[in-house]
Structures are given as C-alpha cells and as structure tokens.
DRENPAVEX-347460 format. One record per residue (C-alpha): residue in one letter; x, y, z. Coordinates in steps of 0.001 Angstrom, whole numbers, plus 500000, padded with zeros to 6 digits. Layout:
// DRENPAVEX-347460
AXYZ ...
END
This chain:
// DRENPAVEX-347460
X500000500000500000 X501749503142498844 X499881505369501372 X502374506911504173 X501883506273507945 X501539509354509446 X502400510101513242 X500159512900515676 X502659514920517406 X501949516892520422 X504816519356521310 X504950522101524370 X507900524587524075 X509282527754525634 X508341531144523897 X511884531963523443 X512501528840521115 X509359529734519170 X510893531420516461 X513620529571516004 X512119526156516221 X509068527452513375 X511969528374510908 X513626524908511258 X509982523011510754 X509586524968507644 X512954524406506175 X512194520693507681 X509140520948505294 X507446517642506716 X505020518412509779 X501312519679509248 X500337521632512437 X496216521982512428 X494475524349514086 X494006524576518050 X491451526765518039 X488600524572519035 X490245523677522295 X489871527006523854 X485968525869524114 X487297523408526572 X487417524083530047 X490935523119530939 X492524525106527747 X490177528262527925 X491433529975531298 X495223529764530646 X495568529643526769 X494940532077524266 X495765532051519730 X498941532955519042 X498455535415516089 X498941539293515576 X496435539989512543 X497979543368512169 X501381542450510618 X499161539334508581 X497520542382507327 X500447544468506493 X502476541810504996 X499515540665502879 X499212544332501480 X503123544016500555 X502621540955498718 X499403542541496486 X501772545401495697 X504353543065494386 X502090541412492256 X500576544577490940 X503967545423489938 X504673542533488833 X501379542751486530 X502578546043485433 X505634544951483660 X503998542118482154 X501642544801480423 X504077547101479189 X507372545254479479 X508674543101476301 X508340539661478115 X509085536033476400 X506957533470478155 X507434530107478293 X505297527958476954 X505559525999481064 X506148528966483640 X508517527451486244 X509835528234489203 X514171529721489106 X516645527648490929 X518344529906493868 X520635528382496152 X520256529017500051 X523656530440500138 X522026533866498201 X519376534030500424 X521733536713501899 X521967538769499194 X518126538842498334 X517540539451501982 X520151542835501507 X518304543703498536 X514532543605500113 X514492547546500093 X515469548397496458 X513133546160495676 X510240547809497695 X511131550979495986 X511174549565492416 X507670548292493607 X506390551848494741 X508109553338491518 X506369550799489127 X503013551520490563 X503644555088490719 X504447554897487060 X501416552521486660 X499006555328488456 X500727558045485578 X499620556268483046 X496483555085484461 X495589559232485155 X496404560289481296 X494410557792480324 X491410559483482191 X492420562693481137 X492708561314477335 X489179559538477791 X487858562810478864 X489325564461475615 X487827562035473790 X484168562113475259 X484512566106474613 X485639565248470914 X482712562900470546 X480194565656471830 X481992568618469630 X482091566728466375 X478243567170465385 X478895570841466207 X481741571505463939 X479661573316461600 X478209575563464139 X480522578839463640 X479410581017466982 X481890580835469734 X480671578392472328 X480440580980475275 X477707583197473252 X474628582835474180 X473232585767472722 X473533589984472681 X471363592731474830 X468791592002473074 X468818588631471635 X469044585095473053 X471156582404471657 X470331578410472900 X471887575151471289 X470461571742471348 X469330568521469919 X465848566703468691 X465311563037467955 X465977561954464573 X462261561602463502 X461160565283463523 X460528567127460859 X462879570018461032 X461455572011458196 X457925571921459773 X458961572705462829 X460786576076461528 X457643577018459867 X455608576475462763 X458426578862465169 X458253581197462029 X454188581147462278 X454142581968466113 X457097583817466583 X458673585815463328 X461229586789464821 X463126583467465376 X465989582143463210 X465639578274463808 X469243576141461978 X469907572421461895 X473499572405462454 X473862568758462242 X472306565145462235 X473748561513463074 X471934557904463040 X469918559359466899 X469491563019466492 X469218566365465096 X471850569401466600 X470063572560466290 X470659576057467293 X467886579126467572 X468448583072467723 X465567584775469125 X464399588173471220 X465255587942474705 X461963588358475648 X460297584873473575 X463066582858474531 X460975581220477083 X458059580645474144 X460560579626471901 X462305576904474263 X458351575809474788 X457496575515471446 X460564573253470654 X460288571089473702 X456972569737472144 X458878568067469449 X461274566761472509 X463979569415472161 X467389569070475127 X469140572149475179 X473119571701475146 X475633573576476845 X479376573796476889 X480460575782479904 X483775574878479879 X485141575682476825 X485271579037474669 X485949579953471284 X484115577984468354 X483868574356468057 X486561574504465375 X489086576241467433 X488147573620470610 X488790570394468334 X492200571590467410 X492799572448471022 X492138569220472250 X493395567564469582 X496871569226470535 X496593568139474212 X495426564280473301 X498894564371471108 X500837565547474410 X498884563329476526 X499204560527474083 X503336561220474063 X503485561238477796 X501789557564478121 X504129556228475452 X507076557853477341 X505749556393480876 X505074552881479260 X508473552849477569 X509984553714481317 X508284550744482269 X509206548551479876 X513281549924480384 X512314548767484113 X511323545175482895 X514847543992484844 X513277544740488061 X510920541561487304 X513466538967489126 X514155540921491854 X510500541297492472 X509712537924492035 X512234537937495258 X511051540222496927 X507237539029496748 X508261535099497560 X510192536433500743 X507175538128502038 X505315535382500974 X507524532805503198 X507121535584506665 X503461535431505865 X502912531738505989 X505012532070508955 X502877534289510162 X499824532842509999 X500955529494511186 X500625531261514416 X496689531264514483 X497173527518514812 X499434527533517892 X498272528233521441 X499986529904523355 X500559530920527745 X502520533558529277 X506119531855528820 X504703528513526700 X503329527267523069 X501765524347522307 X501439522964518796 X500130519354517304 X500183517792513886 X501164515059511584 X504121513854510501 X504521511032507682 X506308507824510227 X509442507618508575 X510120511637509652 X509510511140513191 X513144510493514137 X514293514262512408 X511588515924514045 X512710514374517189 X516074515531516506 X514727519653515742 X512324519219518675 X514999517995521531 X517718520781519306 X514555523292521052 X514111521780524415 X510679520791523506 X508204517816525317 X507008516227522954 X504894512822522249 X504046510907518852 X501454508219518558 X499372506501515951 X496144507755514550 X493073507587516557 X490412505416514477 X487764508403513985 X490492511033513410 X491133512325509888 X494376511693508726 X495943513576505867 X497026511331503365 X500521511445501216 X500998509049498090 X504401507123497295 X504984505236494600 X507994504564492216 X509157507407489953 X508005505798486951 X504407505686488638 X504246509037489868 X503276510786486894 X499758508547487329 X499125509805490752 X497525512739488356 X494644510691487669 X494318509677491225 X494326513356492573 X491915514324489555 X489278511907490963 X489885512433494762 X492755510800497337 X492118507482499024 X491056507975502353 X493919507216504836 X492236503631505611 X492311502894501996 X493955501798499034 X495718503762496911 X495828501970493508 X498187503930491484 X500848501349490814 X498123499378489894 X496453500771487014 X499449502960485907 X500047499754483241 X496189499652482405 X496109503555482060 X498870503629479514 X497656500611477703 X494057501303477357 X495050505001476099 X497399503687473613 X494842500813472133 X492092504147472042 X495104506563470205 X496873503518468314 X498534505508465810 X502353504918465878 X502718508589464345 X500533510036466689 X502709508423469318 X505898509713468309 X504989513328468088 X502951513118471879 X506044511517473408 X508982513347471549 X507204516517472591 X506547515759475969 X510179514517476520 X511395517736474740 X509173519431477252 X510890517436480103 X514192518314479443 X513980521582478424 X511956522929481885 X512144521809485422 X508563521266485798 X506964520814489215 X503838519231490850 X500700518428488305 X502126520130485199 X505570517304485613 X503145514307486362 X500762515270483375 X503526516014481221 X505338512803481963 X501823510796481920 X501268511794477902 X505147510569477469 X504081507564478730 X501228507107477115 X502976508281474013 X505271505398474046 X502364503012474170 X500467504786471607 X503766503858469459 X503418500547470391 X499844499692469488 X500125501693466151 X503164499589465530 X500828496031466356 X498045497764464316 X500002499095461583 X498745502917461914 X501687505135461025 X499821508587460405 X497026506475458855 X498180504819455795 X499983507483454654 X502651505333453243 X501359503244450772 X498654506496449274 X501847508574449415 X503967505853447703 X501189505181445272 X500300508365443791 X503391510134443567 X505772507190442978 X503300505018440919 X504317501783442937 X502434500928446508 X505173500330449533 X502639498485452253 X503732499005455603 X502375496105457645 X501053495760461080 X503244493721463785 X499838491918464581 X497028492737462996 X495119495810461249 X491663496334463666 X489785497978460389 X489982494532458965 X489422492232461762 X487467494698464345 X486489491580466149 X489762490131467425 X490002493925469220 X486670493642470505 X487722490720472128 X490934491763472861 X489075495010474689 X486489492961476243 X489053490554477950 X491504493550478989 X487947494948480732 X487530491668482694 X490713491423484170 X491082495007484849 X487524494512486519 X488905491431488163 X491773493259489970 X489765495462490783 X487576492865492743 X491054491225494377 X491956494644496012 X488045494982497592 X489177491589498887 X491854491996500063 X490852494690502148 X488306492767503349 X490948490029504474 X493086492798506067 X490195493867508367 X489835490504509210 X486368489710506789 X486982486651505521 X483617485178505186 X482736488721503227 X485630488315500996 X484603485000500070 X480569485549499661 X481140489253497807 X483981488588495164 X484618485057495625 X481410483964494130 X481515486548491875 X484547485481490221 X483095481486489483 X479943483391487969 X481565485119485842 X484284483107484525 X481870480365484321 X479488482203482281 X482680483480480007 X483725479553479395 X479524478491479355 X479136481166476603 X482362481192474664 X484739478023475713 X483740476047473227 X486235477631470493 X489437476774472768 X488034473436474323 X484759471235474014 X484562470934477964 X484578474433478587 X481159475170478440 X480082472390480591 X482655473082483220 X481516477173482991 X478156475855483009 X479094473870486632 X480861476953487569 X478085479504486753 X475192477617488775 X477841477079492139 X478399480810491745 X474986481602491234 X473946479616493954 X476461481204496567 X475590484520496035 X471921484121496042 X472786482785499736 X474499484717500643 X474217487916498978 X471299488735502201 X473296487461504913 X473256490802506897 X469321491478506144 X466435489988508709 X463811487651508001 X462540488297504443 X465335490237503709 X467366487549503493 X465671485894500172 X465102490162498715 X468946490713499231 X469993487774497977 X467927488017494503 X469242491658494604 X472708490419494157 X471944487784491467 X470651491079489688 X474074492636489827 X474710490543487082 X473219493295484695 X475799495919486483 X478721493476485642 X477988492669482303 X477557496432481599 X481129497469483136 X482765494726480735 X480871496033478018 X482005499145478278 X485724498178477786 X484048498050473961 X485367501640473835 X488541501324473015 X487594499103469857 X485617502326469199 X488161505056469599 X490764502601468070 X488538502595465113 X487645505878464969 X491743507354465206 X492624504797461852 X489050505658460227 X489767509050460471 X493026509273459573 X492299507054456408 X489833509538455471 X492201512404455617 X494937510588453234 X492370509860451250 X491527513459450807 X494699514893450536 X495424512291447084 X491812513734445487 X494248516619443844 X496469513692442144 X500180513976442149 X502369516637440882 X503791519369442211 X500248520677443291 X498798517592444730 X501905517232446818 X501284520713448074 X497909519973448656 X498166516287450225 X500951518466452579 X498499520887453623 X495250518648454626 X497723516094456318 X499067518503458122 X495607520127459248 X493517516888459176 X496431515095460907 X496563517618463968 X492863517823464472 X492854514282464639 X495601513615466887 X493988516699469063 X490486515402469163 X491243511654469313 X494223512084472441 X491591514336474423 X489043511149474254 X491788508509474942 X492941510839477797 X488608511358479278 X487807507266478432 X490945506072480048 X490367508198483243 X486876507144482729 X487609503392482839 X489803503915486307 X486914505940487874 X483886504229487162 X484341500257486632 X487751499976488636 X487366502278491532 X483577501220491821 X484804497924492858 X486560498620495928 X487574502789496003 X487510504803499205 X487786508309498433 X487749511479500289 X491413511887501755 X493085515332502254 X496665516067500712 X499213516065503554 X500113520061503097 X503328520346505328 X504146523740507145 X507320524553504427 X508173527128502139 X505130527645499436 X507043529962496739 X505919530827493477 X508684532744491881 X511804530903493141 X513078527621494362 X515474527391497199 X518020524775496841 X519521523641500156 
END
C-alpha cells in the first residue's frame, strides 16, 4: 500500500525557542500543524491559553505581497516579456538568500516606483478619455461657427440643442416662424439618433421659443467649459490628446526599460510570501505567558528528524498513531516511473487514509488502454517526443511534471499499438507511395490491422475489461481480508469470480476446448447459487431471500462494466478511420507538384485535428475506465493532501 503512515505529534515549548524552532519546521518541510482553536471551548485550555496570532502584521504583509504582484502585473503589460510555453519556478541556492535578503528595500522601491508609474499612466488615460468624450460631443457641432460661450447679445438670446431623429425640422421652423417671426431656427447637424440645432431669438420669447421646441422633445446643450468655436476647441484638444498621448508612450516605455526589476521582484514578493505563511501558522498555535503548544502530523518515517529539531529546542514532545475516527491527511508514494499517474488519482479524489491507493496498479492499464484508444504509431511519436522535449527543456513541478510525463508515457504506448496495428499517420505510406511514385510500399502491422478484423480487438478490449475489473475485485478483497472479513471476501467477490468466469467459458469456451462450456456451466450455477445465499446474509427475516435476489441482479451491472471496455475498439477505430479519410483526401488533387502541396496541407491540418480530438478522448475514456468500473469495485475516496508547514514559493526555488 503506497499510502504513508503518518504520526500525531503533540509538542509544548518555551516562547523563546518559538521562532527559532518554526523556521527549522519549515525548512524541515514535513510536519502539518492543524488548528488549536477549538480547544479554547474546553474548560481546561480556555482559562490559561489564548491564539497565538497578531492579525495586524498578517495584514500588512499581505498588502506588501498585492503590491508586488501589481507590479509585477505592470511589467507584464508594458514590458517586452518572452513566456514560456511551462512557467517554472528559478533555481536559487540558500547560500544567496543573503543577498536577496540585503536587497529587500530596492526592491520595495522599484515596487512603489512601478506603481507610481502605473498610476501616471492610468491618470492620462482618464484625462485622454475625457478628451475624447469632449471630441465625441463637439464633432456634430463643427459646423456651428458662433463661439461656444455666446449665448446671445442685449437684446437677443442664443440656445443650442438637439431633437430626435424623427422630427421634421422644416415643419417645425415654419411652425416657430408662424408663432414667433422673429426666430431664426438652423439644423446644424444630424447623426443615426438626432438632430443638433441652434435658435436666435428676442430675449423676451426665449421662454416661448424653448416651449414651442420642447413639444417636438427638444434638450438644450451647453458647453460651459470651453470658449471659442467648436473649430478652434477640436484643434485644442486635439493638441493636448497628442501631448497626453506622448506622455503615456514615454511612461510605458519607462516601464518597459524597468522590465529587469521583474526577478528581483519575484524575490522580493516570495520572501514576504515565506514571513506570511510564517505568520499565519501562528493562528494555529496556542499559546501561555512563557509557553506554546502545537500538534500535527508527521509522515512515520520523519519522526526520528523531528525528534532531533524538537529535543535541538528543548521541547516535550509525544508521537502516537492515529486515533480510528480522526482524519488523517494522506501522502501518496509510489515509484518514479508511477508518479506521473498519481495525476489521475488526485483528479478523481485521494484514498482515504484507511484505503487503498491503487496507482501502481492501474498505471500499466492507464497507459495501455490510452494507447489501444490513440493507436497511431505517428501520433505516438509526436505526443512523446514533445513531451520529453518538454521534460528536458523545463524543470517542471507538481501536476504540470506528472501530466507532462503521463502523455510521454502514454505516448510510448500509443507507438506501440500503432506499431501492432500498423497505423503510422494512417496509411499514409502506401497512398503517398502510390500516387506520387506510381508503385504501393505496404507498411504492415506487427499483429494485425483492427479495420479489417474489428472483432479480434473487441475481444481483445472485452478481455483487457475483465481482468482490469477482476483486479479490481482482488483489492476489495483483500481489504476485506486485512480487516479481518473473511467470510465477506469470500461471499462478495469470491462467488463473483466462478459466475463470471463460468458464464465466460459456458458462453464462449467452446472455440478453445469442448469441455469448457460444461465446466463454465458447473461453475456459473455454484456461483449463482452462493451469492443468492448469501448475497442477504446481513438482512432479517425476508430480507434475506430480497437481498439475495438483489445480488443475482448485479449481474446486469457486471455485464455492463465489461461492456464498456468496447470503447477502446471504438476510439481505436475511429483514430485509423479518420486518419484514412484524411489521406484519402489529401490524394483527390492527384500527384504533381500541386497535389503534393495539397496532400501536405490537409495532412498537416487533418492530421493535427485528429491527433487533438482523438488524444483528448483517449485521455477522458481512460480516466473514465479507472473511475467508474475499477474504483467502483473497491475505492475509498475522500482523503486530504498532507500540506506540510514549508516554504510555498511561486517565483523561486530554494536549493539547500
């Protein structure tokens, strides 16, 4: 069982070796403390104990650390930044620590100078947006020659303003002309929503004027701010958008020049980081006058270091097993070359600590059955020279490294079941050899091509599905076993196994041997027979003969989790089918100079797609396969990650 034994240690310590004693548990990097809180509702803790946390400096530091990322966000904007196509973390040894340390308080400037710069360019912009919304409202004036702070003479009034696009202007003057003839009504200008308009008219019927056009759902405009005509006020601000405009290219180019500050940064904000989770570890430790007291978990084989840190502090400490209701955090460990699977197991959920963790298990099944759904040796090649490339090239960490490394693997086997099925890109080589070079080169499969015999890898798929069902059933028994359920193992897979091989040699035994089906016949009916027994021996009464039919009905539920190992005939089929079709395609042109050209171009396209479309199913059915038929057999999910008290970075790595 690759699931760590994990210790609960209890520790009480003197104040003065509080400091020192967190740093070396976080360098340690292998002890979860968990939160104390709930013991200062008990009686004996809540009198002399109190949380050991100052919220103040969580707050401060917290602020530091958004002001390092905004910083960090603002040279990404305007800074001339490669990324990667994986961002990982920089290698910095322990021994520069020192330096970085010396170097916190440049940094904290560059941070306050960045987002000073940031806040320039952020307040042209608002000036510049302003410009622009007085541009917008000026251009359907421009024709309108009065300066903008007239609004009339001694004896004259002079209003500006607009009228929805439906009204009809010219009847409108007439009707001003008709009540008032002393009004000189203008449409200045018109868009797609409304008319600009502008009346001269005695001081005295201004008020009967303005009255008149608000029937016909007149708005008068102002301008307030501005003088001189609209002409004179576009080239103004066009002049000050230019300078504005100048100034935010200047600011961002500053920026950018500053895109060297990015590392130190980086630094700067994974430092604070590291005294904030240090921090905050301090809500979970209680504390007296002179005294702490922490708890936790630590995986079994640490206990001896901790021992060694703890003592180094003058600490009392105990360690002792877990309790049987207690939830235990749960850390995976399997072989390297398993590892990379552990994705799959996270993706679902972790075994509880009292479970299994089947990893190194399925890894092989995982791998296969994705390779059997892909089965295209070409398609294989490119996934796993990629990933590898991908491997070497960045020091990948945590879920992106076990993903990457799981489509290498599964690359390699998608080589190997192309190679057994004779899929190399399709059958690219004998359409390419045959219409350019007028002679057919046949590249044959190591076993045998599934588009002509689809039935030998239904079978094939089928009997994968029962023993990967199968194991499945072993592990729920041998769980049972290890609790001490011996009977249960026996009545719940035991019987379940003669049923169903019987019914496999009953039904199909007779190809390989003539006894077979008698024998699975035999087998089938003892099987049967046990589990309709048995399968109610914890009901009462009636129960009994109810739960026992109920299990005989599970029969249906088995036969549809072998059928479903049917998919990878499907996807299998589907990846060569496909790829056929695209060959085919690309050779419609003929050959030549332009068909070659044009078979280049569709492989290439058709190719991709295919390899994209078909790897994302193989990737979904294989994780499908592991969640639903194999950990339905015997899965207990619903573990927590161990997450040790150590230094979370994001920017760096520190290399001891």
């Amino acid at each position: 069982m690759s699931i760590i034994n994990m210790q609960r240690v209890a520790v009480i310590g003197l104040d003065t070796e509080k400091e020192k004693l967190m740093n070396q548990l976080m360098d340690f990097g292998a002890v979860e403390l968990t939160d104390q809180s709930g013991k200062l509702s008990e009686e004996i803790w809540a009198g002399s104990t109190s949380i050991d946390e100052d919220r103040e400096k969580v707050t401060a530091l917290e602020a530091k650390i958004n002001r390092a990322e905004q910083a960090l966000e603002v040279i990404e904007k305007y800074g001339d930044i490669k990324h990667p196509l994986f961002k990982t973390r920089r290698t910095v040894k322990k021994t520069q620590m020192g330096q970085i340390l010396a170097e916190e308080e440049t940094n904290e400037k560059n941070v306050d100078y960045l987002l000073g710069q940031s806040d320039r360019i952020h307040s042209l912009n608002e000036k510049l947006n302003k410009l622009n919304q007085d541009t917008a409202s000026l251009n359907p004036w421009v024709n309108y020659d009065l300066p903008l702070e007239t609004t009339g003479t001694e004896t004259t009034a002079i209003f500006m303003g607009v009228l929805p696009v439906g009204t009809d202007t010219a009847q409108l003057a007439a009707s001003l002309e008709e009540e008032i003839e002393t009004v000189l009504f203008k449409v200045v200008g018109s868009d797609k929503d409304m008319f600009y308009t502008a009346a001269l008219t005695p001081e005295e019927r201004q008020d009967d004027v303005l009255a008149l056009l608000k029937k016909s759902g007149f708005s008068q405009v102002t301008f307030k701010e501005m003088k001189g005509t609209v002409k004179e006020n576009l080239e103004r601000i066009k002049g000050e958008k230019d300078v504005l405009e100048n100034e935010i290219k200047e600011t961002a180019a500053e920026i950018a020049a500053a895109a060297g500050m990015k590392d130190g940064i980086e630094e700067y904000s994974d430092i604070l980081t590291i005294r904030l989770d240090k921090e905050k570890i301090r809500s979970k430790l209680l504390k007296t006058q002179k005294t702490f007291f922490i708890e936790g978990w630590v995986p079994k084989r640490c206990v001896e270091k901790a021992s060694e840190i703890l003592d180094e502090n003058g600490c009392f400490y105990t360690f002792r097993d877990p309790l049987e209701d207690e939830e235990v955090p749960v850390l995976l460990e399997n072989p390297s070359v398993v590892v990379p699977f552990e994705a799959v197991t996270e993706m679902y959920s972790l075994p509880a600590y009292s479970g299994f963790d089947p990893t190194r298990i399925f890894a092989l099944f995982y791998a296969v059955f994705f390779g059997m759904m892909l089965s295209d040796a070409g398609y294989g090649i490119l996934m796993a020279a990629g990933c590898w490339v991908a491997l070497k090239k960045f020091d990948l960490e945590g879920m992106t490294y076990k993903m990457v490394k799981l489509f290498f693997y599964c690359g390699i086997s998608t080589v190997i079941w192309g190679a057994l099925f004779g899929g190399w890109f399709g059958d690219i080589v004998p359409v390419f050899t045959k219409t350019f070079l007028g002679k057919e080169v046949a590249v044959s499969p190591l076993w045998f091509n599934p588009l002509d015999d689809p039935m030998k890898l239904l079978i094939l798929s089928l009997a994968l599905g029962v023993v990967h069902l199968f194991i499945g059933m072993g592990i729920k028994a041998y769980m049972q076993i290890k609790e001490g359920h011996w009977f249960d193992a026996i009545c719940d897979e035991g019987f379940w196994y003669i049923t169903i091989i019987g019914l496999i040699a009953w039904l199909g035994g007779g190809s390989i041997n003539e006894t077979l089906p008698q024998i699975g016949m035999y087998m089938s009916i003892v099987g049967g027979a046990g589990l309709l027994l048995t399968g109610g021996r914890h009901n009462k009464g009636f129960g009994k003969i109810t739960g026992g039919l109920g299990n005989i009905y599970n029969i249906t539920s088995y036969m549809s989790d072998i059928l479903s190992y049917a998919r990878l005939l499907a996807l299998g089929l589907a990846t060569g089918v496909i790829a056929q079709v695209v060959n085919t395609m690309g050779t419609l042109f003929g050959g030549g100079i332009g068909g070659l050209i044009a078979l280049t171009v569709i492989f290439l396209l058709g190719h991709t797609l295919n390899l994209a479309i078909n790897a994302l199913g193989a990737f979904i059915h294989a994780s499908r396969l592991q969640y639903v038929e194999f950990f339905g057999k015997f899965y207990e999910d619903g573990g927590e990650p161990f997450d040790p008290f150590r230094r979370k970075t994001k920017y760096i790595k520190l290399e001891d």
